[in-house]
C-alpha positions in Angstrom: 0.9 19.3 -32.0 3.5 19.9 -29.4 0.8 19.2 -26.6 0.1 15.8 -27.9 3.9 14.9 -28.3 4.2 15.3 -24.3 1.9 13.0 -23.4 3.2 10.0 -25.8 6.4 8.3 -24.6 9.4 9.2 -27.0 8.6 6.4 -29.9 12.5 5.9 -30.2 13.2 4.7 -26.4 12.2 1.3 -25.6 9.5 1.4 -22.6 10.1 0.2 -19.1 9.3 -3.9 -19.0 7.9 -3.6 -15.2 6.2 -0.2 -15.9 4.2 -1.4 -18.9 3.8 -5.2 -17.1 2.2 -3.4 -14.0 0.2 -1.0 -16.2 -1.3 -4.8 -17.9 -2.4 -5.6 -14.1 -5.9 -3.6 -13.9 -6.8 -4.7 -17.7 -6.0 -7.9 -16.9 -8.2 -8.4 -14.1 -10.9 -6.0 -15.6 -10.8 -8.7 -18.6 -11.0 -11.9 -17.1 -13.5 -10.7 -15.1 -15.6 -9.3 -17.7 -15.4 -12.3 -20.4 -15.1 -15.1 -17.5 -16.6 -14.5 -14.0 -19.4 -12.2 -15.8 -22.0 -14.5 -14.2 -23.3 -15.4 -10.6 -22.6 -18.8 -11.8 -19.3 -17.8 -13.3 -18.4 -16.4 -10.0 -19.0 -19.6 -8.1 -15.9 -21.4 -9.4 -13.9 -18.9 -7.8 -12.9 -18.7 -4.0 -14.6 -14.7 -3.9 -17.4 -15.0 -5.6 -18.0 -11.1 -5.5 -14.7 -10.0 -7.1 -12.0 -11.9 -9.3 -8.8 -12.1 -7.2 -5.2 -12.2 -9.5 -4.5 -15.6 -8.1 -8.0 -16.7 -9.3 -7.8 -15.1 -12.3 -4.7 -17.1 -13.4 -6.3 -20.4 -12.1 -9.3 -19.9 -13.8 -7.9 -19.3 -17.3 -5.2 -22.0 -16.6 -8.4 -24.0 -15.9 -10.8 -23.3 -18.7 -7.5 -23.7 -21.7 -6.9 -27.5 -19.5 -10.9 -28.2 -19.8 -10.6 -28.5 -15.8 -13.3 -25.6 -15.8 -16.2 -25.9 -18.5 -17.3 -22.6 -20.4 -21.0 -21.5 -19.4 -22.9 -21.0 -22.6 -22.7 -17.9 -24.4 -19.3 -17.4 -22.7 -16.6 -16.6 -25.2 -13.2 -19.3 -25.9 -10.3 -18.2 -23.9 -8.6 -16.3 -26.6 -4.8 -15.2 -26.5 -5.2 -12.0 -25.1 -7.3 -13.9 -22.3 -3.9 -16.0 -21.9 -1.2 -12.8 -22.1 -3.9 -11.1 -19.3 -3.4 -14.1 -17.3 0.6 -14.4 -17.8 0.9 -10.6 -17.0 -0.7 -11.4 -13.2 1.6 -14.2 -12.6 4.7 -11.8 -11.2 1.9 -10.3 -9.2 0.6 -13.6 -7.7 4.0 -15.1 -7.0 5.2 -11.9 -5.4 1.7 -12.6 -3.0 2.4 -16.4 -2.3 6.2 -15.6 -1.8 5.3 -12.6 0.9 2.9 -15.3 2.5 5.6 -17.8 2.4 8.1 -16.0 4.5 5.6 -14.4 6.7 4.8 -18.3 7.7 8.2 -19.5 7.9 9.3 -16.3 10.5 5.8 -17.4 12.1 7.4 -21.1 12.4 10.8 -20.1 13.7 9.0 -18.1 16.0 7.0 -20.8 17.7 9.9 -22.7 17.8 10.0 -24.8 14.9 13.3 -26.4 13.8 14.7 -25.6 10.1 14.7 -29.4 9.5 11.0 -29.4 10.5 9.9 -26.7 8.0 12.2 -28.3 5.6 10.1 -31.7 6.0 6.9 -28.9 5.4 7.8 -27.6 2.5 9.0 -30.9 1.0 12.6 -30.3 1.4 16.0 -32.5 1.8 18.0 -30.5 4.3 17.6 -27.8 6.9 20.2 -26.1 4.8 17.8 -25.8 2.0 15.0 -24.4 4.2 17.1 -21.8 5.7 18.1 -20.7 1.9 14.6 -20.7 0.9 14.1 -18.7 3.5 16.8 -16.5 2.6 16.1 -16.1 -1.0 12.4 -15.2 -0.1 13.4 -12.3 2.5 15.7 -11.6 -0.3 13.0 -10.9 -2.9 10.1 -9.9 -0.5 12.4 -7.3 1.4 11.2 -8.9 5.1 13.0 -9.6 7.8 14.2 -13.6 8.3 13.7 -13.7 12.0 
């Protein structure tokens, strides 16, 4: 009995959000996958057709519940554990596009591009607020600004 008790956590301490959100990732995919990109076909509305990719796997559910994406026949409803596998990649995907992002703005500054000018990329008012974007995302992506 004893040998079972050490492998379960201790039922009275509340588990780690991050460790049990990361432990979601894997299943996530694996699911998705499995109930939506099963097919050749399936796999052709995604940007890899060979292998489900977290960002597609989010855009594809997000797709198929907005009737953007039909379901093939056969293929089952996107159910709510289809929708909580697709929420729990979402940290994962915005951690991606947010290393991507400040990789390209370091890029920018490095060929010489003004803050005002990525500012006017990215849609923004003020140089100000590009530099702070930049900021934040170094911040949260643990690069280096420049």
């Amino acid at each position: 009995m004893s040998a079972n008790v050490d492998h379960h956590p201790d039922p009275f301490t509340p588990p780690d959000p991050e460790q049990a959100r990361m432990g979601r990732v894997h299943a996530s995919l694996f699911r998705i996958a499995e109930r939506h990109a099963a097919t050749g076909e399936q796999r052709l509305r995604q940007a890899h057709p060979s292998a489900i990719g977290p960002h597609e796997a989010v855009r594809l559910v997000t797709f198929l519940l907005s009737g953007a994406a039909k379901l093939d026949d056969g293929e089952p409803e996107v159910d709510h554990a289809d929708i909580t596998a697709a929420l729990s990649l979402v940290p994962l995907v915005r951690g991606e596009l947010d290393a991507l992002e400040a990789a390209l703005l370091q890029m920018a500054r490095g060929r010489g591009m003004t803050w005002q000018e990525i500012a006017f990329g990215l849609g923004l008012g003020t140089a100000q607020a590009a530099r702070q974007r930049c900021e934040r995302l170094t911040d949260r992506t643990g690069t280096d600004p420049e």
